[in-house]
C-alpha positions in Angstrom: 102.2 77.1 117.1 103.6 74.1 119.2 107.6 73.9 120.0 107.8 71.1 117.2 106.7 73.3 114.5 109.1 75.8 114.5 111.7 73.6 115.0 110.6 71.7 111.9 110.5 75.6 110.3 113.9 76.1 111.9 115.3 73.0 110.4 113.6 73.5 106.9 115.5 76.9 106.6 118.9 76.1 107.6 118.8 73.0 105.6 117.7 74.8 102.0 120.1 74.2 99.1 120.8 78.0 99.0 122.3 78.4 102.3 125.4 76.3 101.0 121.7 91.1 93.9 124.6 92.8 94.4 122.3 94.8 96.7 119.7 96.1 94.4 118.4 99.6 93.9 114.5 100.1 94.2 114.9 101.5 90.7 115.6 98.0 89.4 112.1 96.4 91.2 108.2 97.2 91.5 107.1 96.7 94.9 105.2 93.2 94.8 107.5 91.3 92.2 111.6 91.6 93.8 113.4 89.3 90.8 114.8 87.6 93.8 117.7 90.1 94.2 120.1 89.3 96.6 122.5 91.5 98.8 125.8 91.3 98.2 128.6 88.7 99.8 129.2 90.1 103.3 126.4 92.5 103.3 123.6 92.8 105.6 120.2 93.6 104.2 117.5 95.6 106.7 113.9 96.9 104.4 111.4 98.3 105.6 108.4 98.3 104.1 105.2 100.1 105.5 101.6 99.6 104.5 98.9 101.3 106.2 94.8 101.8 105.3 92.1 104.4 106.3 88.3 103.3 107.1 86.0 105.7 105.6 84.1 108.3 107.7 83.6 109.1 110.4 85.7 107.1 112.2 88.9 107.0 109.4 90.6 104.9 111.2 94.7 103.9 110.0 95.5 100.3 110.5 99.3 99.5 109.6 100.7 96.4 108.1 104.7 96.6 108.2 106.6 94.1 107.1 110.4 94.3 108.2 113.3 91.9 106.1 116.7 91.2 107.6 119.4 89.1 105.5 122.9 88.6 104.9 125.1 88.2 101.8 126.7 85.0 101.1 129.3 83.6 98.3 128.0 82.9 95.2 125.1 85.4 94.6 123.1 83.2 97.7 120.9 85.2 100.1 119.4 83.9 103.5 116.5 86.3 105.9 113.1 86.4 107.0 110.6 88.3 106.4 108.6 89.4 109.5 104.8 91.1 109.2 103.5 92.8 112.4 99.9 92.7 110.8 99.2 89.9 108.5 95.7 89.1 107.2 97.0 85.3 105.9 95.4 83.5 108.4 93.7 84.9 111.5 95.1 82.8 114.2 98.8 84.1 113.4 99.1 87.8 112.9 102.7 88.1 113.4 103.8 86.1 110.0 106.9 84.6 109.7 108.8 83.7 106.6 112.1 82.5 106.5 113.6 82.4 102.9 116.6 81.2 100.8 117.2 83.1 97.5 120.4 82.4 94.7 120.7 84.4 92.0 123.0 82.5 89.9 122.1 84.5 86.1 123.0 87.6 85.7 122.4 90.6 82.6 125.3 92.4 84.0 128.2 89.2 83.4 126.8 88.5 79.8 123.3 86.7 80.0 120.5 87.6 78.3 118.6 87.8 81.2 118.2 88.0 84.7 117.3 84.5 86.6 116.8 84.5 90.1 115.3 81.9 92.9 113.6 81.6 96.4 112.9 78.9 98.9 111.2 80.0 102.4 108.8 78.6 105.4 106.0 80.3 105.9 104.9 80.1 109.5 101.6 81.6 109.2 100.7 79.5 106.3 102.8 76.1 108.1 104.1 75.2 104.4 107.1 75.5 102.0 107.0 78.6 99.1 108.9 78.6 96.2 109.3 81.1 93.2 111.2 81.8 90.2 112.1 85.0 88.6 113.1 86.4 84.6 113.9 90.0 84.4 115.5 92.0 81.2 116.4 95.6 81.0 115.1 97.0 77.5 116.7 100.5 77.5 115.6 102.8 80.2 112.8 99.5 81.4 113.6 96.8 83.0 111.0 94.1 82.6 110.4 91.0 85.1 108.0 87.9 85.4 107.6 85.4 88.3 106.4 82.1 88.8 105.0 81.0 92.3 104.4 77.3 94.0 102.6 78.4 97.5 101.3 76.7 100.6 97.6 76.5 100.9 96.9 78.2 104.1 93.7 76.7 104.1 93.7 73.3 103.4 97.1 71.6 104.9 98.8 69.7 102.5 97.8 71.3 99.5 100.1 74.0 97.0 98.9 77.0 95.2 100.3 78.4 91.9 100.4 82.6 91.4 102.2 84.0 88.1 103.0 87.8 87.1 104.7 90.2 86.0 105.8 94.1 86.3 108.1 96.7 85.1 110.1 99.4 86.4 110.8 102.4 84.3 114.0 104.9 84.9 113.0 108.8 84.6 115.9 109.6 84.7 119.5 108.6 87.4 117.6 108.8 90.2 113.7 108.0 89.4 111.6 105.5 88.1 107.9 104.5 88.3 107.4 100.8 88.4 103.7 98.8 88.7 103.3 94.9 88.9 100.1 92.7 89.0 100.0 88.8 90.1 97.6 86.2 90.4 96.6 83.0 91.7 95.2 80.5 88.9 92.6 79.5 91.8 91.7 82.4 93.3 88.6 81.7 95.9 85.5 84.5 95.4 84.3 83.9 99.0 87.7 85.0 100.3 87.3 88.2 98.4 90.9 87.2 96.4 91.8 89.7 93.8 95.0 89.6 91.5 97.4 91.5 93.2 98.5 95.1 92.0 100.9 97.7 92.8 102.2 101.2 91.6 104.9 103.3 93.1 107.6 106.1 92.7 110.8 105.3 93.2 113.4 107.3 94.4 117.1 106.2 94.8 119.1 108.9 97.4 121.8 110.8 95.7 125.4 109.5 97.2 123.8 106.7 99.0 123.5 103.3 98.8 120.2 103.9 100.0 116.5 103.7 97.8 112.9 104.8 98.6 109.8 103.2 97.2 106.1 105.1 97.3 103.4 102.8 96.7 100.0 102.1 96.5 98.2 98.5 96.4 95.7 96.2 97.3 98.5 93.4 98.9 99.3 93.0 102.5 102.5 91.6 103.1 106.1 91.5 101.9 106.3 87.6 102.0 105.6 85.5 99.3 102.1 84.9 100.4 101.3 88.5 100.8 102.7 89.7 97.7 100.3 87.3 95.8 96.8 87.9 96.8 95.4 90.8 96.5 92.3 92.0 98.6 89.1 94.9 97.9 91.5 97.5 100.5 93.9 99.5 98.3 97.0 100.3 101.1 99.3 103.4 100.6 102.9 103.8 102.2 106.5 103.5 101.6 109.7 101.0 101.2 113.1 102.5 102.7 116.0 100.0 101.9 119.3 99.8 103.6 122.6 97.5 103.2 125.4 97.8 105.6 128.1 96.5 104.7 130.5 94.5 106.7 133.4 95.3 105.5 133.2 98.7 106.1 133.7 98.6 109.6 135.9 95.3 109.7 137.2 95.3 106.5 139.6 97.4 104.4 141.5 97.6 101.0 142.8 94.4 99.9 146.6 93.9 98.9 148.1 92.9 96.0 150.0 89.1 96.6 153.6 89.2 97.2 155.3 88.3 93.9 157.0 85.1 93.6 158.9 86.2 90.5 163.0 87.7 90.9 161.8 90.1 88.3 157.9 91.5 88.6 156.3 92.7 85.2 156.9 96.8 84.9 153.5 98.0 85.7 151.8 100.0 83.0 152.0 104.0 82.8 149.8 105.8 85.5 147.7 107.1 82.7 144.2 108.6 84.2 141.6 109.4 81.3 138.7 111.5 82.3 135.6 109.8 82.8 133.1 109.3 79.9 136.1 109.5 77.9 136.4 106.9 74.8 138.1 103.8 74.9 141.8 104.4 74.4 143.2 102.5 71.2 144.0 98.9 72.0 146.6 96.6 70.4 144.2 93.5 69.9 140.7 95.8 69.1 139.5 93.9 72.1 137.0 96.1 74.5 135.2 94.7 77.2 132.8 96.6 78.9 131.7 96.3 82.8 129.4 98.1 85.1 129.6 99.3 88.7 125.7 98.3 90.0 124.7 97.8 94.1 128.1 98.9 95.2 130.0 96.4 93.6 131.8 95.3 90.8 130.2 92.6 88.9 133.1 91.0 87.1 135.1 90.8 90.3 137.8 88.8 88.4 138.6 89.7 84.7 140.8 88.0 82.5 142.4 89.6 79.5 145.3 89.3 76.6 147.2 92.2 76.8 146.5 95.0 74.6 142.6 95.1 76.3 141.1 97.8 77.0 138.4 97.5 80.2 135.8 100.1 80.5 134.1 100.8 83.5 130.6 102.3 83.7 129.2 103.8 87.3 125.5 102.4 87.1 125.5 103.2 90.9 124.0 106.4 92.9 127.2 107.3 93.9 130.6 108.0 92.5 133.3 105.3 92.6 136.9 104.7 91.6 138.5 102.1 89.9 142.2 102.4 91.3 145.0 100.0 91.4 146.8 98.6 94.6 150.6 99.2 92.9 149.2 102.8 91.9 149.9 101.7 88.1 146.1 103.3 87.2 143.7 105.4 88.9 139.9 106.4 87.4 139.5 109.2 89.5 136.3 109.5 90.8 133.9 108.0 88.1 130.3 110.4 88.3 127.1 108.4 88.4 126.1 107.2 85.0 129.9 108.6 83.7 132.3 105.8 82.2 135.8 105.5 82.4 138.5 103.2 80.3 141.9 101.9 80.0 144.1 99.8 78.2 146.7 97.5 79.9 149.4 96.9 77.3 151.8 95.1 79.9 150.8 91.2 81.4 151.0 91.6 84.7 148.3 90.9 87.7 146.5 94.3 88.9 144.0 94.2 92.3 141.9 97.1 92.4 139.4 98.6 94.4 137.3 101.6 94.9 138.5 104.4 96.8 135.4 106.4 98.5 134.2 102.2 99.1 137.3 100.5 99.5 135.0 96.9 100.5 134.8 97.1 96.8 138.0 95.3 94.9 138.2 93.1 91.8 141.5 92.1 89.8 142.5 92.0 86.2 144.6 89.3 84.9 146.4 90.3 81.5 148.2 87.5 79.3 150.4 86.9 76.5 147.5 85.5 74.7 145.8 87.4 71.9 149.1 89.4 70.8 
């Protein structure tokens, strides 16, 4: 690899479109297709994803192919990383393959689409060519159901793109457990080159009161990059995906402030009314109820807007318990169980920042107006 090409590689990164998931739960993705989820603003992603075969006897011998991806959070559902493969099979002369990647995720299920729609961008060095995919995914009660198209490099003949298409599923077994399986393909797969579609199976574990999730898997793929995730090979691999988000704010951040008021006279906040979670939604003046969820350690709808007389409710779709709590004190969830609900009606306007106790990184802000009385 001469100095010049990873320059160009280095320049081809910074310069994607999508540097200008929340974090997402194993549970939500089968190992070879991700949906092109992306970590959440200020959140640094680290995945590690081991792969590892055994020759037959006598000798059964374990060769390990790891791939390890680091990437940060940006504004506006935009994710930038690299993948990095210790052991790639892609092509011989680079075994240590590199693929630096954009992703945006600018549709989602959880604001009001229909569907999921999610994008990458990346250089692959090992390959010395530009990938590209795009992602659908739908949950369809306890399944969530994904399908990806893929424009690849050639790493064989320079100059020249490939095309791979699939889909997979995973399904929740409950809070904490799903199986998911995926298969992909390239529409010119080459027989001499011993190319399969590529498969995978797994359990998927997400870790009680963590932000963390586990992935068991078997499959016939190699790598986590783009490349590697769409060819498949005659060697089925076993091993494991551990996923880990660290969030900034955390350790630099805290619980954000409500704005001074500019007005002589601030709006009386409402009652400090708590309702227990999984309780109903309290009556509301305008019949108006807008539901939200809590997924990947955020809150979706960051930013709601409302006439007064709404009521909000909150569902935990998270591992974890969270709060929704006000800055001014004028409502407080208490903690809010995995999978357990909580609502509330705001019946005076008035701006209220809020934010999640046990995660206090985590803050939104309702807006409630005259309008709709």
């Amino acid at each position: 690899m001469t100095l010049r090409k990873i320059v160009c590689a280095a320049v081809v990164t910074t310069a994607l479109p999508l540097t200008a998931a929340g974090a997402q739960s194993l549970l939500d993705r089968p190992p070879n297709v991700s949906g092109d989820w992306v970590a959440n603003s200020g959140t640094i992603q680290f995945n590690f994803l081991h792969r590892f075969s055994v020759s037959d006897a006598p000798v059964r011998k374990v060769s390990n192919f790891p791939t390890f991806l680091m990437g940060v959070g940006l504004p506006g559902r935009f994710m930038v990383g690299v993948n990095y493969a210790t052991n790639s099979t892609l092509a011989p002369k680079f075994p240590n393959e590199w693929e630096f990647f954009g992703r945006f995720q600018p549709v989602l299920e959880d604001l009001g689409a229909p569907v999921d729609i999610g994008g990458q961008i990346g250089y692959n060095v090992a390959s010395e060519g530009v990938d590209g995919e795009v992602s659908l995914a739908k949950r369809v009660g306890p399944a969530r159901l994904l399908a990806v198209a893929r424009v690849l490099a050639d790493p064989y003949d320079e100059g020249q793109v490939r095309f791979a298409a699939g889909g997979g599923a995973t399904v929740r077994l409950g809070r904490f457990v799903a199986i998911a399986g995926d298969v992909t393909t390239l529409s010119d797969r080459t027989p001499d080159r011993d190319e399969r579609p590529a498969w995978s199976a797994g359990l998927h574990i997400a870790l009680p009161n963590t932000p963390h999730t586990l992935s068991i898997q078997a499959t016939n793929g190699n790598t986590a990059t783009l490349q590697g995730l769409s060819v498949g090979g005659t060697e089925i691999r076993y091993g494991f995906e551990f996923t880990v988000p660290i969030t900034l704010a955390r350790f630099f951040g805290g619980r954000r402030r409500s704005p001074p008021s500019t007005s002589m006279t601030p709006p009386t906040p409402v009652a400090p009314t708590v309702p227990a979670a999984d309780s109903a939604p309290m009556p509301s003046r305008t019949g108006l109820v807008i539901n939200t969820v809590i997924r990947g350690m955020r809150f979706p709808r960051d930013r709601i807007e409302i006439p007064v007389g709404t009521t909000i409710t909150w569902e935990n779709k998270d591992p974890l318990p969270h709060t929704v709590t006000a800055n001014s004190g004028a409502f407080d969830s208490g903690i809010i169980p995995p999978g357990a609900k909580w609502s509330f009606t705001f019946t005076t306007v008035g701006t209220y920042d809020f934010f999640c106790t046990p995660h206090p990184f985590m803050t939104g802000v309702v807006v409630v107006t005259e309008g709709g009385q």
